[in-house]
Each structure stands twice: as structure tokens, then as C-alpha cells.
Residue frames as qw, qx, qy, qz and C-alpha x, y, z in Angstrom:
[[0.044, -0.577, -0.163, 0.799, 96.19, 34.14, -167.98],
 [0.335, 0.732, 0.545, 0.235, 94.04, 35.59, -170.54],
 [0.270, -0.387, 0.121, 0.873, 94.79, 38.81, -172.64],
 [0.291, 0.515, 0.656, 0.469, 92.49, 38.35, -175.69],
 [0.095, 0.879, 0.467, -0.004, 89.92, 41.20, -174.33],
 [0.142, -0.896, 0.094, 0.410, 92.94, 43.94, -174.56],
 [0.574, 0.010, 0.524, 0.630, 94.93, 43.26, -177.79],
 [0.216, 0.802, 0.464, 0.306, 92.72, 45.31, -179.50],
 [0.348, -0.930, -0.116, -0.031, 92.84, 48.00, -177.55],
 [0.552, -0.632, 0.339, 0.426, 96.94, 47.67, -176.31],
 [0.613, 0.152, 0.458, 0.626, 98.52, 47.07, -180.05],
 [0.235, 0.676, 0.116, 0.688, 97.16, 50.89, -180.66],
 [0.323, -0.934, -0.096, -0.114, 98.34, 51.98, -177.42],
 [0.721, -0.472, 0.280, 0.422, 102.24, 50.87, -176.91],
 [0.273, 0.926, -0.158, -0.209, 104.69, 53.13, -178.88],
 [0.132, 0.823, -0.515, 0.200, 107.81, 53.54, -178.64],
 [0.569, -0.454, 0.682, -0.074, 108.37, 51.02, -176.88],
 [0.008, 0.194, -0.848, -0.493, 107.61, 49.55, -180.33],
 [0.598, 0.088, -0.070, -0.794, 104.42, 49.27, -182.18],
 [0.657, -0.051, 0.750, -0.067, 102.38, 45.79, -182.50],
 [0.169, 0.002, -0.670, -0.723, 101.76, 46.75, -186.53],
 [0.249, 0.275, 0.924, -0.096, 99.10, 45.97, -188.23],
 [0.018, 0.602, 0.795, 0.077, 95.62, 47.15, -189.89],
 [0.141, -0.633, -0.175, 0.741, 96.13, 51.26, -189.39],
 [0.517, 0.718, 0.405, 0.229, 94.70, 53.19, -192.28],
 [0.369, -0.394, 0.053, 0.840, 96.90, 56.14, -193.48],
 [0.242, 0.726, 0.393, -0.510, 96.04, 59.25, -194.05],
 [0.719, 0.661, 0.213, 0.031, 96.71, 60.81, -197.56],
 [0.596, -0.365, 0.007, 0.715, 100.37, 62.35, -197.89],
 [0.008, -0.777, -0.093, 0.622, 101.02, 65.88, -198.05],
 [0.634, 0.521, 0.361, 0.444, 101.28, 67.45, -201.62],
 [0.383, -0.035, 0.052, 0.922, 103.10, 70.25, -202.49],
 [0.003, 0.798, 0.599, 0.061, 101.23, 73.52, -201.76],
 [0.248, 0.718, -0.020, 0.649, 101.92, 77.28, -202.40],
 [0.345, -0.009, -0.463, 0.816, 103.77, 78.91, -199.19],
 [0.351, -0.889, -0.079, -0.283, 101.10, 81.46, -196.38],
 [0.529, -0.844, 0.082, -0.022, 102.44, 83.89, -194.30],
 [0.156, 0.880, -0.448, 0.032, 105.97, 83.26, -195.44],
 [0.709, -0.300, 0.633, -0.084, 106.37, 79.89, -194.23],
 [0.127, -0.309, 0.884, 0.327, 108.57, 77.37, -196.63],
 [0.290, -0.101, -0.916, -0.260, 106.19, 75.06, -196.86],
 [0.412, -0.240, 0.423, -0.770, 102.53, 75.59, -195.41],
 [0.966, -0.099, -0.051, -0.232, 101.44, 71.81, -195.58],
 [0.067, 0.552, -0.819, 0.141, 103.13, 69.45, -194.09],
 [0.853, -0.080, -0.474, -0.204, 103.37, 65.78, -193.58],
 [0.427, -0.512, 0.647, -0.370, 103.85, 64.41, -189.48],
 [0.583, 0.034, -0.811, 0.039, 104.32, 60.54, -188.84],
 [0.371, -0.364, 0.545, -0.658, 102.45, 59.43, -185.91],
 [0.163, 0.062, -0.980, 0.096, 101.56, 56.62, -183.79],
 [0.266, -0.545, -0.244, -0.757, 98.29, 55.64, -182.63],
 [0.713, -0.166, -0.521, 0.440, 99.41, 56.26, -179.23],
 [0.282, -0.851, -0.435, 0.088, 98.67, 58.51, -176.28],
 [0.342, -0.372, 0.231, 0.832, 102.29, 60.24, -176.92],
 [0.173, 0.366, 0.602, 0.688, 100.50, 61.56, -180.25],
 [0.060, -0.778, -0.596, 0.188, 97.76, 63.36, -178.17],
 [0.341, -0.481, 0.027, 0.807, 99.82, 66.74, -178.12],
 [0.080, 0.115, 0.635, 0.760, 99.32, 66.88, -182.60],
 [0.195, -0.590, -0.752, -0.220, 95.75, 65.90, -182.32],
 [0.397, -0.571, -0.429, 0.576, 95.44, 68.55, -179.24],
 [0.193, -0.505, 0.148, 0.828, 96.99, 71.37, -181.29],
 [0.084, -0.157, -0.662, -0.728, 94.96, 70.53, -184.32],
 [0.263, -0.738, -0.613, -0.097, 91.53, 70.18, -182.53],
 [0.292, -0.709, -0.191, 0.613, 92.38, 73.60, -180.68],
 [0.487, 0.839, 0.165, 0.181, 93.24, 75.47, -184.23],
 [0.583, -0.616, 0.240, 0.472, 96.85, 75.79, -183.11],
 [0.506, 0.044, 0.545, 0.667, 98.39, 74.99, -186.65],
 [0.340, 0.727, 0.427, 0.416, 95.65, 76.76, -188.89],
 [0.122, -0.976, -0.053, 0.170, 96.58, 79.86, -186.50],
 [0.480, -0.429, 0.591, 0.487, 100.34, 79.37, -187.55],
 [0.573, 0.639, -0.210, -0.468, 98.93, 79.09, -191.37],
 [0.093, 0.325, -0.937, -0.081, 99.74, 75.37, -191.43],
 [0.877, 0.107, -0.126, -0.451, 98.12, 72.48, -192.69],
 [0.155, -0.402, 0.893, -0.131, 99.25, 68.84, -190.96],
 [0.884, 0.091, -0.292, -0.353, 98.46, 65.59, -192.67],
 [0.584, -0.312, 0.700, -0.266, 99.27, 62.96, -190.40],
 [0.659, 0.400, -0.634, -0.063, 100.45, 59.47, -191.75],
 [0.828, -0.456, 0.251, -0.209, 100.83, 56.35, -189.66],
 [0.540, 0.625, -0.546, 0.142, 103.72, 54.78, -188.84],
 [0.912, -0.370, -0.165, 0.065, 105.01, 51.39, -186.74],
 [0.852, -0.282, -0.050, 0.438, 108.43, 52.15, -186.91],
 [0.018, -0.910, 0.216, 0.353, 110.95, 55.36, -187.01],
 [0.335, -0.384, 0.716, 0.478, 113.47, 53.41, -188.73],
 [0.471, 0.404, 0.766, 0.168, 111.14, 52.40, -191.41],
 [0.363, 0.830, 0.401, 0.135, 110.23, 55.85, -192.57],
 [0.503, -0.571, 0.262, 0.594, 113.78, 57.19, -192.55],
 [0.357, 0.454, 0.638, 0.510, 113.45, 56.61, -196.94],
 [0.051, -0.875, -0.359, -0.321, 110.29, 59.73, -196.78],
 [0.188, -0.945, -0.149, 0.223, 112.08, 61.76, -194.36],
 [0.502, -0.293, 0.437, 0.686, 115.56, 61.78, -196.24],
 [0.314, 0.295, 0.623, 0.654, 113.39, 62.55, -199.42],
 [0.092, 0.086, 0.118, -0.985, 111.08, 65.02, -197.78],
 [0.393, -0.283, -0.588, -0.647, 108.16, 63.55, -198.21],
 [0.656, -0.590, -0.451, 0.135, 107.50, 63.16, -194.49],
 [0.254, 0.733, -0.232, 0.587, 108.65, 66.02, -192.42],
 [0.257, -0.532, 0.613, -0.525, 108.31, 65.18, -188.78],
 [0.687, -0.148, -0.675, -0.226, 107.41, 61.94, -186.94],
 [0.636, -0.635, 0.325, -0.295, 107.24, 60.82, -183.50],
 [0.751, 0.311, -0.560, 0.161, 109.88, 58.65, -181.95],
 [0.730, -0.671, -0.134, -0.003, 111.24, 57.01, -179.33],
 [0.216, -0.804, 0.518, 0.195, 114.53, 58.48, -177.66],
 [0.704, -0.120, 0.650, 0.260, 115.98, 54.81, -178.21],
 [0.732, 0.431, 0.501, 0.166, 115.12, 54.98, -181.91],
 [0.219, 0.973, 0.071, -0.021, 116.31, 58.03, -182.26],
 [0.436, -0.726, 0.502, 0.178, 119.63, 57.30, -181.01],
 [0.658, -0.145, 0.735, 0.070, 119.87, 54.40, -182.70],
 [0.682, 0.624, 0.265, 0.274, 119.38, 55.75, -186.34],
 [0.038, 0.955, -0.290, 0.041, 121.57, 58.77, -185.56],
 [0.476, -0.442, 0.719, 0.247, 124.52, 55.93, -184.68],
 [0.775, 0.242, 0.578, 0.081, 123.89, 54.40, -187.47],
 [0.202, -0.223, 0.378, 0.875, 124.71, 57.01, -189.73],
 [0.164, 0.542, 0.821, 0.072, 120.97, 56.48, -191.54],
 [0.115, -0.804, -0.363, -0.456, 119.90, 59.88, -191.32],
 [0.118, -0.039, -0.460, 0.879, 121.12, 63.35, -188.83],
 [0.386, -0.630, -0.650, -0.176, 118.25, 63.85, -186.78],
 [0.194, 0.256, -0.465, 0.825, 117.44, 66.07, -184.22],
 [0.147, -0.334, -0.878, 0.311, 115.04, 66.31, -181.37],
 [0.012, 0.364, 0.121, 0.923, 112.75, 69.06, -182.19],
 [0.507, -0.430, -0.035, -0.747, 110.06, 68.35, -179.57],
 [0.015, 0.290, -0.874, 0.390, 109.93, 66.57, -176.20],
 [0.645, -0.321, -0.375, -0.583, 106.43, 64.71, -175.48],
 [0.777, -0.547, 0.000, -0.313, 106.62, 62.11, -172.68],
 [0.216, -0.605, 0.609, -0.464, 108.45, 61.27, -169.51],
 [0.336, -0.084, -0.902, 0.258, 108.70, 57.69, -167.45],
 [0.492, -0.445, 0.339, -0.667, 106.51, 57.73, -164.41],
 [0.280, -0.209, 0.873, -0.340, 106.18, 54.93, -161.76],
 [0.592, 0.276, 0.705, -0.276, 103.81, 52.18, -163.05],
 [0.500, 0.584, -0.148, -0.622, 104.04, 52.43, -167.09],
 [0.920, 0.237, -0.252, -0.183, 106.10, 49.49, -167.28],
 [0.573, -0.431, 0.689, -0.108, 108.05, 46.56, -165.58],
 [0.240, 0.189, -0.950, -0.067, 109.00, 42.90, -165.34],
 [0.726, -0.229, 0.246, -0.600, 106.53, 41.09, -164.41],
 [0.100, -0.311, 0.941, -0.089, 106.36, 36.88, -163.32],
 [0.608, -0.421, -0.526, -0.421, 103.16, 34.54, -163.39],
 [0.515, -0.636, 0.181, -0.545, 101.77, 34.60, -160.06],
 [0.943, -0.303, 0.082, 0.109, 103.69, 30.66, -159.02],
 [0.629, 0.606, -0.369, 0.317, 106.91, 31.65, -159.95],
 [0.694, -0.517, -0.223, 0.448, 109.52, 30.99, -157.55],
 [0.431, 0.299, 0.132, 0.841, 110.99, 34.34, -158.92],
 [0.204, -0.735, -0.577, 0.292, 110.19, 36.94, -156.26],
 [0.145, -0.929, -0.130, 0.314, 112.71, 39.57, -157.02],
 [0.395, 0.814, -0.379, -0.194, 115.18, 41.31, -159.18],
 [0.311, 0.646, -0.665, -0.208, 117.83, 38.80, -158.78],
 [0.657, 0.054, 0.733, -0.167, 116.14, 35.74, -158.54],
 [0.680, 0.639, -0.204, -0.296, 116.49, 36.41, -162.62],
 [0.068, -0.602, 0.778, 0.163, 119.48, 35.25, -162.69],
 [0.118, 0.095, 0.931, 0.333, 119.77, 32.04, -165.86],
 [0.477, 0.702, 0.468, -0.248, 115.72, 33.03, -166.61],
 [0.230, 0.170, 0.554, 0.782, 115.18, 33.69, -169.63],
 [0.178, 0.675, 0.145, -0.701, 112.82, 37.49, -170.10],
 [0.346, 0.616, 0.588, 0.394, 110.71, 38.37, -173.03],
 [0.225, -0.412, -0.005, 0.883, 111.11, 41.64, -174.78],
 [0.600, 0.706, 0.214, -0.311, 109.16, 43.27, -177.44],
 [0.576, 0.742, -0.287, 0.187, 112.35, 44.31, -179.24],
 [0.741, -0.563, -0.003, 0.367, 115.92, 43.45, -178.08],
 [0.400, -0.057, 0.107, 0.908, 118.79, 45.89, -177.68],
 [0.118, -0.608, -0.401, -0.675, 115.71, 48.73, -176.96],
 [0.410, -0.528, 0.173, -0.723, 114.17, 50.08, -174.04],
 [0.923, -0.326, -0.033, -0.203, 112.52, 47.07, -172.24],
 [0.971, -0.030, -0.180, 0.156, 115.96, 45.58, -172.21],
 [0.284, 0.568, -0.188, 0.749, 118.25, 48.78, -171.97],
 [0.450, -0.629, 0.212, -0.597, 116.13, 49.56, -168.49],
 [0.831, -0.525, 0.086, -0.165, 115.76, 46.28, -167.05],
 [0.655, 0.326, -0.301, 0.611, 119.94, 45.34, -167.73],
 [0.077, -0.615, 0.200, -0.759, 119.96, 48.91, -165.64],
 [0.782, -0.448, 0.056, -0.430, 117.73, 47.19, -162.86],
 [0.888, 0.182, -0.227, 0.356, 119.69, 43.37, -163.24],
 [0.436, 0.169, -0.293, 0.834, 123.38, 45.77, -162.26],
 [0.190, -0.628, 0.156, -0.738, 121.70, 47.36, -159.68],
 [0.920, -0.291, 0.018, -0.262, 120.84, 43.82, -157.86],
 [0.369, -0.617, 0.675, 0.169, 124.47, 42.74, -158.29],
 [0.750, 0.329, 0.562, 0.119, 123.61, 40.86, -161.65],
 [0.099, -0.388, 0.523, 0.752, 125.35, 41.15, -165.16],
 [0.646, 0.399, -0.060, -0.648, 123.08, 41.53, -168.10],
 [0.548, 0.451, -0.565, -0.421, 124.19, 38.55, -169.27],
 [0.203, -0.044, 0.762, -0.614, 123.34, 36.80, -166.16],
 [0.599, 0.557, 0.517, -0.251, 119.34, 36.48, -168.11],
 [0.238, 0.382, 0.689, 0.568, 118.43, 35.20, -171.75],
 [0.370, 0.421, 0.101, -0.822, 116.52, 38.38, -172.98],
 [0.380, 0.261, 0.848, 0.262, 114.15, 36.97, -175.97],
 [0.355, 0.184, -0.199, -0.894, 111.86, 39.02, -178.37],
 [0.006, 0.420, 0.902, 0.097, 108.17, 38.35, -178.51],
 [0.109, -0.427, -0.497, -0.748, 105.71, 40.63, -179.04],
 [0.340, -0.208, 0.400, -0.825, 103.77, 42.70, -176.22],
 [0.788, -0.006, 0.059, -0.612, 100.46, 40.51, -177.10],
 [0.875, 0.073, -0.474, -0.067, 101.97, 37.09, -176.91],
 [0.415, 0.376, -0.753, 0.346, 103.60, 37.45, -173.87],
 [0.570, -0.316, 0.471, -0.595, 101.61, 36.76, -171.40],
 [0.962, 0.210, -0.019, -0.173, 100.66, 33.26, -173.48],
 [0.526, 0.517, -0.531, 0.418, 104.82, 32.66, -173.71],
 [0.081, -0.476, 0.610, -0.628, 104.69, 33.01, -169.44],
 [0.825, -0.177, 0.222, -0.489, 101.74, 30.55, -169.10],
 [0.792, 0.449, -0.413, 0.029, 103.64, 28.04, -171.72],
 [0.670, -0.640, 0.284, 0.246, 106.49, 28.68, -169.54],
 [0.707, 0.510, -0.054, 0.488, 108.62, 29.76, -172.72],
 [0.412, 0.501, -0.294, 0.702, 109.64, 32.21, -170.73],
 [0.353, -0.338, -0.711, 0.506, 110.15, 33.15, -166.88],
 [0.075, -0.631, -0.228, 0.738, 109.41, 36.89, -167.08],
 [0.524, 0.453, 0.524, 0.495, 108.29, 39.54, -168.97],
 [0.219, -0.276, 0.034, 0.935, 108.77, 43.12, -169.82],
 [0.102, 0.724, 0.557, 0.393, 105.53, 44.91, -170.83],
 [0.055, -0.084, 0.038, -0.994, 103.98, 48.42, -170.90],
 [0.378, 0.530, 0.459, -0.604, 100.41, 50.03, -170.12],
 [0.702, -0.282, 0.126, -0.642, 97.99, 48.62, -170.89],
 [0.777, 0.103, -0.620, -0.029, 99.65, 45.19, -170.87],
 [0.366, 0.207, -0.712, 0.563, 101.13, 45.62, -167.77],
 [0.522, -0.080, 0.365, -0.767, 97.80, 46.83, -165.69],
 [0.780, 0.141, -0.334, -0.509, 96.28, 43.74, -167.74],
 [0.615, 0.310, -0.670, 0.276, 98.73, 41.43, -166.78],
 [0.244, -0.110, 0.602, -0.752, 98.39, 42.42, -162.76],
 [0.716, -0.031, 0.202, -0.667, 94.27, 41.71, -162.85],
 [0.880, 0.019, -0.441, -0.176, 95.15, 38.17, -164.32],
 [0.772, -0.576, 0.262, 0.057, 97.51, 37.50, -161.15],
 [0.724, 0.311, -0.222, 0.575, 101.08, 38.01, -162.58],
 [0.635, -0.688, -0.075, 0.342, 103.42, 39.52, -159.79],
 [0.473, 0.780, -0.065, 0.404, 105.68, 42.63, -160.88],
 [0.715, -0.553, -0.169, 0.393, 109.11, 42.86, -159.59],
 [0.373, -0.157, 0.067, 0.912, 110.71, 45.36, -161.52],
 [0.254, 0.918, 0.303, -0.032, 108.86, 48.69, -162.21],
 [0.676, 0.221, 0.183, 0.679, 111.68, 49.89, -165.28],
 [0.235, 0.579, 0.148, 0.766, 110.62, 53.57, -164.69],
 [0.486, -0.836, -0.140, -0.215, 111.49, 53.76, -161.77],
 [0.804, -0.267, 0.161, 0.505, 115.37, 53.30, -159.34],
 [0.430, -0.126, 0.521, 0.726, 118.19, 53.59, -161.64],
 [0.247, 0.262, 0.554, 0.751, 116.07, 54.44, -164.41],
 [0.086, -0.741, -0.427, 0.512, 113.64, 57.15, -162.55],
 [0.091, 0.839, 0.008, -0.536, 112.73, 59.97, -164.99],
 [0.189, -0.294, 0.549, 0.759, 114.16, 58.83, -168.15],
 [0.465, 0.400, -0.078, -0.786, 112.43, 60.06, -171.76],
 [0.711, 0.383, 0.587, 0.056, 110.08, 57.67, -173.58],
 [0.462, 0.547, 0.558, 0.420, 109.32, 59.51, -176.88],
 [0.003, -0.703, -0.067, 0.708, 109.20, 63.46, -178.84],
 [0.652, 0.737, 0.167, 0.066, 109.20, 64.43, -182.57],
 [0.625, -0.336, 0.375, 0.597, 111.76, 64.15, -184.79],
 [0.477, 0.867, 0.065, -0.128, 113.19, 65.76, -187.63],
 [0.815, -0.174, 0.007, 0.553, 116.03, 66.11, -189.59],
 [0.541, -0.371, 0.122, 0.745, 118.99, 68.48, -189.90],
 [0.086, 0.137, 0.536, 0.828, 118.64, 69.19, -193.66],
 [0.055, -0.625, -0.687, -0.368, 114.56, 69.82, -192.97],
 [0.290, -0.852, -0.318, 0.298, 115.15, 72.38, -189.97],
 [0.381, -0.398, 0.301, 0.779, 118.08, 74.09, -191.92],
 [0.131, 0.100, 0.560, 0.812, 115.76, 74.26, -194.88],
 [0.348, -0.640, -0.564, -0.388, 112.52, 75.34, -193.57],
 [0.296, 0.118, -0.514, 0.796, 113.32, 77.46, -190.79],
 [0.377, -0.128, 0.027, -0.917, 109.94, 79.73, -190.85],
 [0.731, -0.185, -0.562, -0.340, 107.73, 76.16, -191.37],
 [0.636, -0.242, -0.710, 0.182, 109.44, 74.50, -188.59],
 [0.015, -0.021, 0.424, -0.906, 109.46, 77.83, -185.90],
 [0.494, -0.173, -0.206, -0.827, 105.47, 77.64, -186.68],
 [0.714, -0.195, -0.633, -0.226, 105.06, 74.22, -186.42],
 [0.510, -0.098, -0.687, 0.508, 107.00, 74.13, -182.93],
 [0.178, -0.203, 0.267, -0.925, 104.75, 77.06, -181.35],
 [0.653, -0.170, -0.056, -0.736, 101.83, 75.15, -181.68],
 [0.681, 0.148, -0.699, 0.160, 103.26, 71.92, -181.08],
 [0.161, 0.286, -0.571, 0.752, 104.47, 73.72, -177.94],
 [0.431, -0.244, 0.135, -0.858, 100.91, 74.97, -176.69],
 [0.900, -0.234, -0.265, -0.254, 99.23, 71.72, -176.94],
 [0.696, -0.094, -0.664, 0.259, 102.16, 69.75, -175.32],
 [0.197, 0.288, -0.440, 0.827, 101.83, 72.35, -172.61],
 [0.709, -0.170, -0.014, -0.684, 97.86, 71.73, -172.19],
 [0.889, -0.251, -0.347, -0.161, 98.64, 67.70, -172.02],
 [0.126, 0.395, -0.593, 0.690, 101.21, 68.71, -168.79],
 [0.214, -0.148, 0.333, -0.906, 98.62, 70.61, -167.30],
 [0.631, -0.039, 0.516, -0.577, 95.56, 68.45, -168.06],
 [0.081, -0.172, 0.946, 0.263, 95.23, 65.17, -168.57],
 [0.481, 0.538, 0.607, -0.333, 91.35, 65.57, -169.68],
 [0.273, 0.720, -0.364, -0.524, 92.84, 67.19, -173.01],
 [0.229, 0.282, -0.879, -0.310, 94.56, 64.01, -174.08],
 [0.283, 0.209, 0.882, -0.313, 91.46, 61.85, -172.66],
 [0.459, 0.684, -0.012, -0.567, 89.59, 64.00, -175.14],
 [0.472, 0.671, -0.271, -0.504, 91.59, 63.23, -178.06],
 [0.350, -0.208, 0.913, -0.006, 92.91, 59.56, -177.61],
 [0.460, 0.140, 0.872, 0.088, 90.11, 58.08, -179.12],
 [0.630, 0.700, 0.272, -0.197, 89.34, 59.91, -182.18],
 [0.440, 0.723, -0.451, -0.283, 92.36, 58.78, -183.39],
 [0.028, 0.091, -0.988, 0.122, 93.55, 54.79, -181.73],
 [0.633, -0.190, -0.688, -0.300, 91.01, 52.19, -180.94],
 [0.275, -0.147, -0.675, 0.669, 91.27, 52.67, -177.05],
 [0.159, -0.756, -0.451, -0.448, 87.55, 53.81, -175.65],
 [0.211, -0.756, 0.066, -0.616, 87.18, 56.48, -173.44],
 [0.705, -0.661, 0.170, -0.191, 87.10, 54.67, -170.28],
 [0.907, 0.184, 0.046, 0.376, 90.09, 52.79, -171.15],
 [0.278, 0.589, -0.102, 0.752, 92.22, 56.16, -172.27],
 [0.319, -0.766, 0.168, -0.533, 90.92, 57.61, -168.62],
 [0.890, -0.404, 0.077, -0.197, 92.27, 54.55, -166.82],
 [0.903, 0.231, -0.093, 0.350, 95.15, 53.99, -168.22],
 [0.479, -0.747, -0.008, 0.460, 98.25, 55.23, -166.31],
 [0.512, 0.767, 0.066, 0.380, 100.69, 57.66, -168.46],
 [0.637, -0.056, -0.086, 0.764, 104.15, 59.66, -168.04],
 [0.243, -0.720, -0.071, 0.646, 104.79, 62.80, -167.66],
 [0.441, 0.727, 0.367, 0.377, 103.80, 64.99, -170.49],
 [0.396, -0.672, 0.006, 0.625, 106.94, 67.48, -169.80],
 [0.583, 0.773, 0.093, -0.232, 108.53, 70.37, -172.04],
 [0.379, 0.627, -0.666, 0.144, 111.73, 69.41, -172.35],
 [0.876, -0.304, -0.368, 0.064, 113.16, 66.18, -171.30],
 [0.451, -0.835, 0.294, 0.114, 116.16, 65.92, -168.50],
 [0.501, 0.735, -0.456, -0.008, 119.33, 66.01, -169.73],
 [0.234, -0.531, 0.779, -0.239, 120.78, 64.10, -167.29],
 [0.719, 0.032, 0.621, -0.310, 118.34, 61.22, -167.98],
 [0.814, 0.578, 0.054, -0.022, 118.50, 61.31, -171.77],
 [0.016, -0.719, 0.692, -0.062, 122.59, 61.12, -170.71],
 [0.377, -0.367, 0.835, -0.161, 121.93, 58.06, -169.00],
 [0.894, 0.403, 0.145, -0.129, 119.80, 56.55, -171.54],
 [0.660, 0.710, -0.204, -0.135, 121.99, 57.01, -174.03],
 [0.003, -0.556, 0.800, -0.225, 125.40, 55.75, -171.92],
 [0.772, 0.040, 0.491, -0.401, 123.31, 52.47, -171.10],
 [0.838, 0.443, 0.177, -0.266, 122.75, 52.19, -174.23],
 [0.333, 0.765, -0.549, 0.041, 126.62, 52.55, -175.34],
 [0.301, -0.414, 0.795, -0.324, 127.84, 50.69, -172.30],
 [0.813, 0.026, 0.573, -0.101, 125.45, 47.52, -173.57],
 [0.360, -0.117, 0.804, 0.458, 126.71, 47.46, -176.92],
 [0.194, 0.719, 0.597, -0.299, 123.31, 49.00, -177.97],
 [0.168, 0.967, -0.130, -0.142, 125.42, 51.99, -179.77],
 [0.852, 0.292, -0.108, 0.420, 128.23, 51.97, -181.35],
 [0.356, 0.495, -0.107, 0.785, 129.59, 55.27, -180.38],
 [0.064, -0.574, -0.506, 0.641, 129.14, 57.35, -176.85],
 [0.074, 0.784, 0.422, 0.449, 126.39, 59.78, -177.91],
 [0.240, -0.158, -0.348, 0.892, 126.58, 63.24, -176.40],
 [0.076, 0.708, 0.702, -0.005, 122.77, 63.83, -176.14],
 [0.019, 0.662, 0.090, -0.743, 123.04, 67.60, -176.38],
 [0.026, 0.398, -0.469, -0.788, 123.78, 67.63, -179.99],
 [0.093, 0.348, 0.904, 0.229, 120.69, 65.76, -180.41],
 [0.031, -0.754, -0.525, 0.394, 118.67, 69.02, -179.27],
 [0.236, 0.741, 0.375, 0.504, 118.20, 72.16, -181.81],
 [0.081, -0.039, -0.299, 0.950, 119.41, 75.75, -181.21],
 [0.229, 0.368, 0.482, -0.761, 116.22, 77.43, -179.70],
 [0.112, 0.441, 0.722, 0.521, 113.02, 76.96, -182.53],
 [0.014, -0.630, -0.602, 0.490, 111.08, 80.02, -182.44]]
């Protein structure tokens, strides 16, 4: 199976689920700039991926959301949340984008109080599974059982859902070898036969199908139906000390993520003047649910998953991960 002609293209399109690194140019970082309109701080610096959850920023800046709010957003790339934990403890980075998982998972740590200050995207059916080469004798969830599965990252998402999937077949997670390998090597790891299965996302996973691999779990769906990929973060000390900056920033934040709900020609618009993913690509490519707020009941069960594998130290109560009202 061949993947070559989408690496390009997939390593600036997979988030949260963990980035493939690499070769992004960053923009300049914000400098200190005299306060409009009463607002703390009327530049700011945003961490973002370059990844179709980002569309919302890019949405609200190409629409003149922020400048109407009397805010100026320089944007800064970034592979990991945990990596730029350093800039947002010191304030040189004020918001970023993240996935729930990461988010949880620096707040247990003790790294940094965080809070969820914007919701961006939902699961939906078909964003990402398990998936087999197309002879495997592995037809179905618990024909895993002793295989050994490729993750991007382990103890994350890919491995947090399909565990979820695994105890829903009457298998224990420790029933399959999970491994870590990189979105773009696994399809070359399933031909090898290093491994039996893999766990990918769009566009690997739509790639993966047209070469004749056979998906048996689809992770955002079942058990794990409806649960939150990704949203902007921030922390405690930056919404407690910038109250006026961050009520601006989240109105306009708001509007755009309320335009890529409603239409998904907004983010098809703005996808590729900022990732490497052309146009027809960005319109083809399947996506979650671009909601305003996630469900609580789903970012519950993330987060108890994630306790219940050993993934967390502590049970999280996901409310206290969510800001009184920004406005």
C-alpha cells in the first residue's frame, strides 16, 4: 500500500490527534502594544495548528471579527500543547488550540491550570478508526485480541477510544500490544507486517481505504459516539488577568466558530491559505462537527476512560475545566 502522494498533504492536516512536526514557518510573536478600547492587552499571541480545527481563527480574522473587537492576533505554530506550556506560563503565548486529551493531561499533571475557553470540533462517523491490510485474517473488533495496533501517540486518543471499542467486544485493553508510530509510517509498518492494525485519522484513513485496507473499528463512533476532539485553551492566571482581552477575543472567536457549524464552505475557504492541503482535498475531506460547546457527558467519558486506563492520575471532573460565562 502506498501513501507517499498524501504525506504532504496529511502531516498538515492531523491535530490533535497529534501533529506529524516538521518544516512549519512561524509567524512573528506578539510584542507588547499599548491597550484600545479598554482591553488589557490589544495584541495577542494564539498557538495554532495547521489543521482544519484552526479554520474558526483564520475565519474570524478573514471576516474582520477581531479588528472589530480592537484586537490584533499573531498566530504562531505549534506541534504540541505540552510543548508550549513554558510561553503560556510566561505570557508570551496567550491562547492555543488543543486537544481535550492534552488538555487533560497537562491539567493532571500539575504543569499549568488551564481552562477550556472555546469548543471547536466534535467526533463524527468516519474521521477515524482501526483499520487492517486488506488479507488479514482480522475481520473484527475482537479478532484483535494478542495483535499488536499502531498508534500515533500512546496513552492518547487513538488508544483511549479504541481500549473503549476492545471492552465493548468483551476484550481487555491489555488483550492488544498498542505501539507508537507515526500517522505516515503506518501504513508501511502494516505492509511489513510490524504491525496487525492501525489507528489513523482523515486523511490517512480515507487514504488507507482507496489502497484496500479494511476498517473495523470506526473510534468515533459506539461507545465513543460524540466525544470532543479539540478547542482553545488558556490559562487561569491569563483569563483572571485579562478579563476585557479575553471577553473580546471569545465574541469573535464565537462568530466564526458559529459560521464553520453552519457552513462548511467557510472553512473550505480558509484551509488552504494557511496548511498545505489544496482545495479539492480540504472539500473532500470528511470533518466533525464544528459545535459551540462540547457535551458534557462525552467530555465526562473521555476523561473517565482516560482515568480508568491509567491515562490520568486523578478522576477529572470536566466541569471545572470550563470558564464562568466569557462575555
Amino acid at each position: 500500500m502506498r501513501l507517499t502522494r498524501v504525506v504532504t498533504v496529511a502531516c498538515a492536516t492531523v491535530l490533535a490527534l497529534a501533529a506529524c512536526g516538521g518544516g512549519q514557518k512561524e509567524t512573528p510573536k506578539a510584542q507588547g502594544s499599548a491597550p484600545a478600547g479598554g482591553l488589557e492587552k490589544s495584541t495577542i499571541t494564539v498557538g495554532v495548528v495547521p489543521v482544519p480545527s484552526s479554520s474558526p481563527l483564520y475565519i474570524a480574522e478573514k471576516r474582520g471579527f477581531f479588528k472589530a473587537e480592537g484586537l490584533t492576533v499573531k498566530t504562531e505554530i505549534i506541534q504540541a500543547p505540552q510543548a508550549v506550556m513554558p510561553k503560556i506560563l510566561n505570557g508570551s503565548m496567550d491562547a492555543f488550540l488543543t486537544s481535550y486529551v492534552s488538555l487533560m493531561a497537562i491539567q493532571d499533571s500539575g504543569a499549568a491550570k488551564l481552562k477550556l475557553f472555546q469548543h471547536v470540533q466534535t467526533g463524527a462517523p468516519g474521521i477515524a478508526g482501526v483499520v487492517v491490510p486488506k488479507d488479514s485474517p482480522v475481520k473484527a473488533t475482537a479478532d484483535l485480541k494478542g495483535k499488536t495496533v499502531a498508534v500515533n501517540v500512546l496513552k492518547a486518543l487513538g488508544q483511549t477510544a479504541t481500549n473503549a471499542h476492545l471492552q465493548a467486544a468483551g476484550l481487555k485493553p491489555e488483550d492488544v500490544k498498542f505501539v507508537a508510530i507515526q500517522f505516515a509510517d503506518q501504513l508501511g509498518a502494516l505492509a511489513s507486517k510490524k504491525v496487525d492494525a492501525a489507528w489513523l485519522v482523515e486523511p490517512f484513513l480515507s487514504a488507507a481505504i482507496k489502497e484496500g485496507a479494511t476498517q473495523i473499528i470506526d473510534t468515533t463512533s459506539g461507545p465513543t459516539a460524540g466525544i470532543p476532539i479539540d478547542g482553545w485553551g488558556v490559562s487561569e492566571k491569563w483569563l483572571a488577568d485579562n478579563p476585557k482581552t479575553a471577553a473580546a477575543f471569545h465574541r469573535a472567536l464565537a462568530k466564526a466558530q458559529k459560521i464553520a457549524g453552519e457552513d462548511r464552505n467557510a472553512i473550505n475557504e480558509v484551509v488552504p491559505t494557511y496548511t498545505q492541503i489544496p482545495a479539492p482535498a480540504v472539500a473532500a475531506m470528511k470533518l466533525g462537527s464544528f459545535g459551540m460547546e462540547p457535551d458534557m457527558a462525552a467530555f465526562q467519558k473521555l476523561a473517565d476512560l482516560l482515568h480508568g486506563y491509567g491515562y490520568l492520575k486523578a478522576k477529572m471532573d470536566v466541569s471545572t475545566l470550563i470558564p464562568a460565562k466569557v462575555e
